[in-house]
Steps between C-alpha positions, in 0.01 A plus 500: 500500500472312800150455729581771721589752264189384267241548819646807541476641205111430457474637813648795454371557143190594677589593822709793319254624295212525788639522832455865534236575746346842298461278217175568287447107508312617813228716335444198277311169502377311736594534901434347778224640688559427876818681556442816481669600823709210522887572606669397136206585278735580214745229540174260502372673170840462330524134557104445361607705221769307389336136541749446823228437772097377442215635730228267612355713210566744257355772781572327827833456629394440926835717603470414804419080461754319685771292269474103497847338404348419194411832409854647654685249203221578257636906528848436464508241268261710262613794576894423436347325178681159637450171231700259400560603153860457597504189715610190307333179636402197314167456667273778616506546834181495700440650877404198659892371455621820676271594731278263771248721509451653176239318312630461076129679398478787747515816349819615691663183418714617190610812685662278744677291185607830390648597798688220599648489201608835480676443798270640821558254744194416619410212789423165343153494770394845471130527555342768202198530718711699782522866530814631403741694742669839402857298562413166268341731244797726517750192470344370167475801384894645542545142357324534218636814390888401576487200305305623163707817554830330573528773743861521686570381890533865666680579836183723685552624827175353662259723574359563834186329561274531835347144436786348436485268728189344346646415195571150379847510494447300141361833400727765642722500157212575261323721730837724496508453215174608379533838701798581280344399209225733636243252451394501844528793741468526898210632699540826651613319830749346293310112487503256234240341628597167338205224666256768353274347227473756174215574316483539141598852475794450711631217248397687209705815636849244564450380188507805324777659703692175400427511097607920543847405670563195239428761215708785673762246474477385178524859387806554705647194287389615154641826583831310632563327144 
């Protein structure tokens, strides 16, 4: 079994299993205690549940904390369970040798490795310490989950968006992308609103909407064979 297929199937071993939303894993355990009327409350609950996403405690999740780059990497990487079990190299690779501004002991600094090696292209000078757009977050993330998931290249007739013209033209593919996907969605005046910078709930939402449409389609495949 190749990486893609092995990534996937951890993935969707669990995502399976727990993705329903009136699951009685809510009722249970431990939640976090700050998001009670926080847009994605369930999705957020789900991913705690399965180990997928860390508070800044076992209560406290700060929904509404803006996202460092750092952090942004930290969710996808963890939560699309990225590593390099898979990756033959003859020396470990270390941040500092990718990255000019990703220190080889900072806490984010193997999500990065992971990553990068899992084939999110990522800029060699990113700084960790910025906030995080919706568009770069989104780009990294459709990334992510088309590379693990060997996903398909798809013909999509682009969907309409009022901001368009605000997008980094880099990121127009991947945000189209990530409608049909239905990670993302549009406002109700139809923006992306791509130079916005997302807070935790808002990643934590994308990511699960991502992990739900790799699992729908790794049920569509089992079912295929």
């Amino acid at each position: 079994m190749n990486m893609r297929k092995r990534t996937l199937a951890a993935i969707t071993t669990v995502t399976l299993l727990s993705f329903s939303l009136g699951s009685q894993m809510f009722a249970a355990g431990d939640s976090f205690k700050d998001i009670g009327s926080t847009s994605g409350k369930d999705k957020i609950i789900s991913l705690k549940e399965q180990g997928l996403i860390k508070g800044i405690s076992d209560t406290q999740f700060l929904p509404g904390s803006k996202v460092t780059t750092a952090q942004g990497i930290q969710f996808i990487s963890g939560g699309l369970q990225l590593s390099l079990a898979a990756i033959d190299y003859n020396k470990a690779p270390i941040a500092s040798a990718l990255f000019t501004k990703v220190k080889d002991k900072a806490w984010y600094a193997e999500a990065f490795i992971n990553a990068h090696y899992n084939g999110i292209q990522i800029p060699e000078n990113i700084d960790p310490a910025k906030l995080i757009t919706k568009e770069v977050f989104t780009s990294f993330l459709v990334q992510g989950i088309e590379q693990i998931g060997g996903l398909p290249m798809i013909n999509i007739v682009p969907a309409k968006i009022a901001d368009e013209d605000q997008l980094t033209p880099d990121y127009q593919g991947s945000v189209q992308r990530s409608l049909k996907y239905n990670i993302n969605s549009l406002d109700a005046k139809g923006k992306f609103n791509p130079k916005s910078e997302i807070t935790r709930a808002e990643a934590a939402v994308m990511l699960y909407n991502a992990l739900d449409y790799l699992s729908s389609q790794q049920a569509a495949a089992l079912e295929a064979e």
